[in-house]
C-alpha positions in Angstrom: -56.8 46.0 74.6 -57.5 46.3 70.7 -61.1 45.9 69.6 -61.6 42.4 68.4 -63.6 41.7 65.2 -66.7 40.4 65.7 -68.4 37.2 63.8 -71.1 34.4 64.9 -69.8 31.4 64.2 -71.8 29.2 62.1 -72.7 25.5 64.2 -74.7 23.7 61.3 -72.8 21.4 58.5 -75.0 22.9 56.1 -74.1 26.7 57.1 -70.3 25.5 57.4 -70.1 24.2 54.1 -71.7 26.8 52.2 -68.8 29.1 53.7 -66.4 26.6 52.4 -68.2 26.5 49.2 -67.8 30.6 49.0 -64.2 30.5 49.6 -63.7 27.6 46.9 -65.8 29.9 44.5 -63.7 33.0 45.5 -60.2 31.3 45.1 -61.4 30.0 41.7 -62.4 33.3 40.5 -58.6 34.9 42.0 -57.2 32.0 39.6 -59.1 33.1 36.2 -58.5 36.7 36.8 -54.8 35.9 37.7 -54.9 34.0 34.8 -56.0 36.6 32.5 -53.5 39.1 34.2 -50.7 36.7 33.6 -52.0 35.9 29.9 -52.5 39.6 28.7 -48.8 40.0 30.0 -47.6 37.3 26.9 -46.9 34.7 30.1 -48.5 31.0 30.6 -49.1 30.6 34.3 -48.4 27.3 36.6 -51.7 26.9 38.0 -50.1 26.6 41.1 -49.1 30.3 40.9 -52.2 31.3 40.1 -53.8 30.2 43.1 -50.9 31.4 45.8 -51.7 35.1 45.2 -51.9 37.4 47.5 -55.3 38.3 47.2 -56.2 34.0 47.6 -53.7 34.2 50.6 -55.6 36.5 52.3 -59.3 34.8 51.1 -58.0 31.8 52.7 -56.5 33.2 56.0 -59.7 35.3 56.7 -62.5 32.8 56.2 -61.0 30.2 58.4 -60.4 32.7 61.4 -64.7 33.3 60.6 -64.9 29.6 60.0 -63.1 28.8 63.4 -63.3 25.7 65.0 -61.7 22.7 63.0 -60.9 24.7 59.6 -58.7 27.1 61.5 -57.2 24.3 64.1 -56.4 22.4 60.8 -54.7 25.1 59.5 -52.5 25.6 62.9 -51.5 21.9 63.2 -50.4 21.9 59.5 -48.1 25.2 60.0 -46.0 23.1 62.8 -46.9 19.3 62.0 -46.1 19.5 58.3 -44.0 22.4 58.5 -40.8 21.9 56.2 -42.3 20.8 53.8 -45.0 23.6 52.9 -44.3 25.9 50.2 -43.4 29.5 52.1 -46.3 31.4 50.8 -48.9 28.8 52.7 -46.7 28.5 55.4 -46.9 32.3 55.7 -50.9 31.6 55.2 -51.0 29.3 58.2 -48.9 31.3 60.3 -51.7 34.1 60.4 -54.1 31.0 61.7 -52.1 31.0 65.0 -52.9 34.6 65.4 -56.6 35.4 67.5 -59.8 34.5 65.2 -62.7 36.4 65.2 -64.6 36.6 68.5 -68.4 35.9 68.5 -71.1 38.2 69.8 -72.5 38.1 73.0 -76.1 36.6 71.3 -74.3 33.9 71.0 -72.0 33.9 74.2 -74.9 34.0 76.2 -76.9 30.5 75.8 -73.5 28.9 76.0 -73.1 30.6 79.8 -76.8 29.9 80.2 -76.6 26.1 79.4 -73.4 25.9 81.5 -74.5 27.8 84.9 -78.5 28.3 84.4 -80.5 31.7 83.7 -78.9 33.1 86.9 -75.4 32.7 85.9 -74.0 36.5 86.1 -75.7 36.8 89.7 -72.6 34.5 90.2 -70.0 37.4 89.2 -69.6 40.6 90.5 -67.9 41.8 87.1 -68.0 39.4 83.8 -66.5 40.9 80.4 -68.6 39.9 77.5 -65.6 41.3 75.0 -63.4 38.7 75.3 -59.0 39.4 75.6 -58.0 36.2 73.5 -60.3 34.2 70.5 -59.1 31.1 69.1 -60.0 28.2 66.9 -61.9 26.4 69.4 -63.0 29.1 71.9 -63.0 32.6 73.9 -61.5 33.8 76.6 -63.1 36.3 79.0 -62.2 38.0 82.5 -64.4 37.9 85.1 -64.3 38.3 89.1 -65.9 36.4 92.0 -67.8 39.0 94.2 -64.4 38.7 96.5 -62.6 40.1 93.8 -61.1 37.1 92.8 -60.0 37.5 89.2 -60.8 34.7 86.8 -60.1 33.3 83.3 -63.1 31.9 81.9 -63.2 29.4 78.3 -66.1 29.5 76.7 -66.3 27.3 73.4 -68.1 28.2 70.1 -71.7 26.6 69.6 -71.0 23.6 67.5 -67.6 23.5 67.3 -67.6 20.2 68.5 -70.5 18.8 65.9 -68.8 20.0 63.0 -65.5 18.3 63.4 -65.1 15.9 61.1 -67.4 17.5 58.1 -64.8 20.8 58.7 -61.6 18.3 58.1 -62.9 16.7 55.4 -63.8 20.2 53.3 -60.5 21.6 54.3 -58.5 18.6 53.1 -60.6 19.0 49.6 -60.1 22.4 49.6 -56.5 22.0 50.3 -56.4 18.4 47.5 -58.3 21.2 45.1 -56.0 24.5 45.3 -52.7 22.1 44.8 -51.4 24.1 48.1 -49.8 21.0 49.5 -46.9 18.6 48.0 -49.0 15.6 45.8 -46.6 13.1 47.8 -47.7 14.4 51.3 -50.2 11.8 52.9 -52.6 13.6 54.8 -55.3 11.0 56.2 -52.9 10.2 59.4 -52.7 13.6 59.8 -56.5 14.2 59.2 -57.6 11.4 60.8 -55.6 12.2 63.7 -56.5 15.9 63.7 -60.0 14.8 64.2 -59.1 12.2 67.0 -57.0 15.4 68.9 -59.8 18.1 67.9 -62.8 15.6 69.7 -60.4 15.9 72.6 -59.6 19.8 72.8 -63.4 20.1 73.0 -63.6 18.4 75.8 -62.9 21.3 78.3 -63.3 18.8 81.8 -60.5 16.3 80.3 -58.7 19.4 79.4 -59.2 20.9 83.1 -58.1 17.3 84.3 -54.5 17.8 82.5 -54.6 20.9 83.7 -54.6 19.9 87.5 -52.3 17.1 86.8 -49.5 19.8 86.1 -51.0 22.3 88.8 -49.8 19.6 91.2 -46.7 18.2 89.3 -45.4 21.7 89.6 -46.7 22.6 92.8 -43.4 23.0 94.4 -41.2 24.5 91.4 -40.8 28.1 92.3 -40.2 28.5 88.2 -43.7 27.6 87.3 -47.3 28.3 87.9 -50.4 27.1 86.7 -53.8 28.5 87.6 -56.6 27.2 89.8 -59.5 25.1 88.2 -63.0 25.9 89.4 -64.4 22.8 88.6 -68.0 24.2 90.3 -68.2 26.2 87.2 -66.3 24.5 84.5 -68.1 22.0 82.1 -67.5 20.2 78.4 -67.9 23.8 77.6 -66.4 25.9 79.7 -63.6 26.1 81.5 -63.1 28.7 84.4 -60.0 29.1 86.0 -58.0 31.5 88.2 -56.9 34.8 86.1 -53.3 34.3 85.6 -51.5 37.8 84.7 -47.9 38.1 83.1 -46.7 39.4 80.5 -46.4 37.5 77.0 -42.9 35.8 77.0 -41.8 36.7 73.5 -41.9 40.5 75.4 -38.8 39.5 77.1 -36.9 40.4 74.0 -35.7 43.6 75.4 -34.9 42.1 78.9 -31.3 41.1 79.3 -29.3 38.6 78.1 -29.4 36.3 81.3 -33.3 36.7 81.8 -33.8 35.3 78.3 -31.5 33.0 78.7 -32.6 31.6 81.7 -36.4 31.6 80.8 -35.3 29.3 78.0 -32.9 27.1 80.0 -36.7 26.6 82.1 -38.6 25.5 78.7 -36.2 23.0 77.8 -36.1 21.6 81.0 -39.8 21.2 81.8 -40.0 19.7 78.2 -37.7 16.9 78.9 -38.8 16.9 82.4 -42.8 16.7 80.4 -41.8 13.8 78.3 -39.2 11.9 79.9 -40.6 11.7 83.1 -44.1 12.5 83.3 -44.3 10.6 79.9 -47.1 13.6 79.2 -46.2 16.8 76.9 -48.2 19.9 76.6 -47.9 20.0 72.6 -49.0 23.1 71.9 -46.2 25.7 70.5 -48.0 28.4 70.6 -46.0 31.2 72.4 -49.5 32.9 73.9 -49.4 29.8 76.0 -46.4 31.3 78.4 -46.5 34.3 80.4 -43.9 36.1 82.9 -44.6 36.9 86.2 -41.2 39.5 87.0 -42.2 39.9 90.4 -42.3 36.4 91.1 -39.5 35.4 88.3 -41.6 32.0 87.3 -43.3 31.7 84.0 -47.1 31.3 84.1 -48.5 28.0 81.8 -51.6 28.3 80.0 -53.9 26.0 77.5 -53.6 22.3 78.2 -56.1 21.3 75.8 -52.9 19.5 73.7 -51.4 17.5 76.2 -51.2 14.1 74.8 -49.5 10.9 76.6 -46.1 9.4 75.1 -46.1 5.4 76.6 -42.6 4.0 77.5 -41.9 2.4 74.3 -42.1 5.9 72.8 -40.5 7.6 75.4 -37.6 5.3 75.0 -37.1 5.7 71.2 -36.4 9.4 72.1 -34.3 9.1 74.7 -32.2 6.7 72.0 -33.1 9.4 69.1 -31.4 12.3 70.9 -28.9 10.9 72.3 -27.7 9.6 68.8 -28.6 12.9 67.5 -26.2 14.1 69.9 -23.3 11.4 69.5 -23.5 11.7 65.3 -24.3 7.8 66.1 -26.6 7.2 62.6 -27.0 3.3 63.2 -28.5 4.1 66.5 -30.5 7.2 65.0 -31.7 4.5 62.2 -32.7 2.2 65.0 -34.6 5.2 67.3 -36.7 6.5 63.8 -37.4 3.2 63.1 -39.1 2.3 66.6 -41.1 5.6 66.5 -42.2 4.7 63.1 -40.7 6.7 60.5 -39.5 4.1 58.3 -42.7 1.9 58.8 -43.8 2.9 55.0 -41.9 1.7 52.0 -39.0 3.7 51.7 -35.7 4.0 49.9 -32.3 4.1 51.4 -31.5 7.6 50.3 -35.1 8.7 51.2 -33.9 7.3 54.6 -30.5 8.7 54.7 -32.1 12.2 53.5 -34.5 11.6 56.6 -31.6 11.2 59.0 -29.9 13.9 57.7 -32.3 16.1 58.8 -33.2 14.5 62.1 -28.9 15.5 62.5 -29.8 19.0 61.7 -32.1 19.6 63.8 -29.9 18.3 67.1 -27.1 20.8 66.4 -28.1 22.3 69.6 -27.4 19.2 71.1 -24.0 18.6 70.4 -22.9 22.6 71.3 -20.2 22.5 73.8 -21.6 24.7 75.8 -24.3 27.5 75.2 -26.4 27.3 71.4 -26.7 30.8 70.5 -30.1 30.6 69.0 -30.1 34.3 68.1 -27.4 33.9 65.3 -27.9 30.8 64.1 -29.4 30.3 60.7 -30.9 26.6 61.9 -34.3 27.4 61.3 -33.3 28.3 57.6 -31.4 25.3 57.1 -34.0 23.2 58.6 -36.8 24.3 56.2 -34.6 24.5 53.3 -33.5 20.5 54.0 -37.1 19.9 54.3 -38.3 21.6 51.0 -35.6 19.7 48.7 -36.4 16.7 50.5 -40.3 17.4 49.9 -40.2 18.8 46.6 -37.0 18.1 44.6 -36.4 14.7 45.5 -40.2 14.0 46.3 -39.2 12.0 49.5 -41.7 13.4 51.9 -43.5 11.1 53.7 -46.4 11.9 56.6 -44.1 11.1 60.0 -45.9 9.4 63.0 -48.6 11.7 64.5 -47.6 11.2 68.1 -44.0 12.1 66.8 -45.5 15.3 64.7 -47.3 16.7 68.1 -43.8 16.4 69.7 -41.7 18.0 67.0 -44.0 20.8 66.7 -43.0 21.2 70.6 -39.7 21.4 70.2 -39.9 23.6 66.7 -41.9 25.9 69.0 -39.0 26.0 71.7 -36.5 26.7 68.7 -38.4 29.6 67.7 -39.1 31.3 70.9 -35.5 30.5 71.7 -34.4 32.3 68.3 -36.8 35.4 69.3 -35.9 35.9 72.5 -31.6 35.7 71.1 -30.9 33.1 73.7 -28.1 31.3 74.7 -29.0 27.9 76.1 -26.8 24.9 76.5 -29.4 22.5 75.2 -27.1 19.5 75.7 -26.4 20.0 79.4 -30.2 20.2 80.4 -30.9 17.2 78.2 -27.7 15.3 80.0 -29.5 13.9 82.9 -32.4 12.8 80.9 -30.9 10.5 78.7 -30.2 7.8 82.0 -31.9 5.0 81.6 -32.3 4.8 85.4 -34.3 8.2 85.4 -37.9 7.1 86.7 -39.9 7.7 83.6 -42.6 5.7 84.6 -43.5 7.7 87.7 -46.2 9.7 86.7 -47.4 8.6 83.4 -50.9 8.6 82.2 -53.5 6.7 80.0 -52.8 7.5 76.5 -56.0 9.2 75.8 
């Protein structure tokens, strides 16, 4: 394991802010000396370029893996949620956000475990890691063992994560509104508003191990999947402990052979319609840490449920119609499925809504494959974005799509992009067959919207 850098996170509004105020102050003064570079050159710099330099890049990226919590979350929903339409230098920004933030020291660590399990809490372990093996936006995660032996995965969360939710969204949306790095025609208060709603929720590490369980036992009998064991005895708002789960990470399989990749893919397709078409309940998270592979055992290990959000049967059932008309080049029926979700719900033109369509097409070409999608040599992902930025930018047709349709999408743009790493070959349209009956039970297992 790599050392991990080492920051305390900052839990007051007042502390938070200043750090957003020093990175406004340092991106202004990258714009006047850009500026002045640009100038002394006999050029006249778009103030645009001025602020997407390297050096601002990296300002950016850096403070909100120190900033953590909602800043950095932000940032990862807005690489996926928003994706096609970001200019590629932030999009190249925000992709660094879904790499590990900094960790925080064990000064810190400790009153967290303390709180959670009282002043006698490492009597409870024979062996408890204070540097942790993954840091994210919202918390750490160490290894620890029961004095059996019994390896474990334990969450911890940042101190005041939590409080500083909405105060983080707001100063990252003005910082974001003040650097022009966003399309002027992008709405961001349903997405903002929305983040916070989700954020509140990922906090909440007991409804988090409650999801967790649900798939444990939904999945109990798949030989293809695992999820680890919940020790609720020592898991609170706070922290989540859980059975230590090892694999290796799934984007490793790259070297394995063709059928392996293949067939790991043919899984993640399949538990995602499987996710939302039956169990009307998707774990939205596309973040490729979130799947390990267990060779020994040839099942894939599933981690982080803190983004598993409920899809209610109305939804469900635009989808089912959305894909399947995706897949039939049926556009009236595509019109129809959009429109349910809520895509045309705002004022919008008919060439804003063919343009819309036309990319919704795009993006099922894996769908209408005869036969196996070869995700390795396709050029979709390419097409996709560049679809996305005319729409966004030359035509100014963007328009913020339904959250609870974002979270999915950034699913399934996930699946497309481990699918293109890993070179597979995966004949979308046959796994998604069976799913498209309306007899299939959908309602089964479905949840509360939360």
């Amino acid at each position: 394991m790599t050392d991990r850098k080492s920051s305390p996170v900052r839990g007051s509004r007042l502390g938070r802010l200043g750090q957003f105020g020093r990175l406004a102050t340092g991106i202004a003064g990258g714009v006047i000396a850009e500026g002045a570079r640009s100038l002394a050159s006999g050029k006249r710099p778009a103030l645009r370029d001025m602020v997407i330099t390297p050096g601002n890049i990296t300002r950016i990226a850096d403070e909100m893996a120190r900033l953590r919590g909602a800043a950095m979350k932000v940032g990862q929903l807005l690489s996926m949620d928003t994706g096609n339409a970001l200019p590629p230098e932030l999009a190249d920004l925000l992709a660094r956000l879904r790499a590990d933030a900094d960790a925080m020291p064990m000064q810190q660590l400790a009153p967290v475990l303390v709180q959670a399990w009282g002043p006698e809490w490492p009597q409870q372990f024979r062996r408890f890691d204070q540097r942790p093996r993954a840091a994210a936006s919202i918390g750490q995660v160490h290894y620890a063992e029961f004095h059996d032996h019994q390896p474990l995965a334990i969450k911890v969360q940042y101190p005041g994560v939590a409080r500083s939710i909405d105060s983080d969204v707001d100063n990252l949306a003005t910082l974001l509104r003040m650097t022009r790095l966003l399309p002027k025609s992008l709405d961001l208060a349903p997405l903002l508003a929305e983040a916070k709603v989700q954020l509140h929720a990922e906090t909440d590490y007991q409804r988090e191990a409650a999801a967790q369980q649900r798939f444990a036992e939904r999945l109990q009998d798949d030989p293809h999947f695992t999820v680890a064991k919940v020790h609720a005895e020592l898991s609170t708002a706070q922290v989540l402990t859980m059975d230590y789960m090892p694999g290796q990470p799934v984007e490793a399989l790259v070297n394995q052979p063709q059928t392996l990749r293949d067939t790991v893919m043919q899984r993640l397709f399949e538990l995602l319609f499987r996710e939302l078409f039956v169990w009307g309940e998707v774990q939205t998270d596309p973040n490729l840490a979130n799947f390990l592979y267990q060779a020994e055992q040839d099942r894939l290990v599933l981690l982080d449920f803190g983004a598993v959000r409920a899809y209610d049967a109305d939804m469900v059932a635009a989808y089912r119609e959305l894909l399947h008309a995706g897949q039939t080049h049926n556009t009236a029926s595509m019109l129809s499925a959009a429109t349910r979700i809520g895509y045309f719900a705002q004022d919008i033109q008919p060439a804003q809504q063919r343009a819309v369509l036309a990319l919704f097409e795009l993006a099922c070409e894996p769908l209408r494959q005869q036969g196996a999608y070869d995700f390795g040599t396709s050029d979709l992902a390419v097409r996709v974005r560049e679809a996305g930025m005319a729409m966004s930018f030359e035509q100014d047709y963007w328009h913020s799509p339904p959250v609870a349709a974002l979270f999915l999408h950034r699913k399934i743009a996930g699946l497309y992009l481990l699918a293109a790493r890993l070179q597979a070959r995966v004949d979308v349209g046959a796994i998604l067959a069976p799913f498209l009956s309306s007899t299939l039970p959908d309602q089964a297992a479905r949840v509360p919207t939360a």
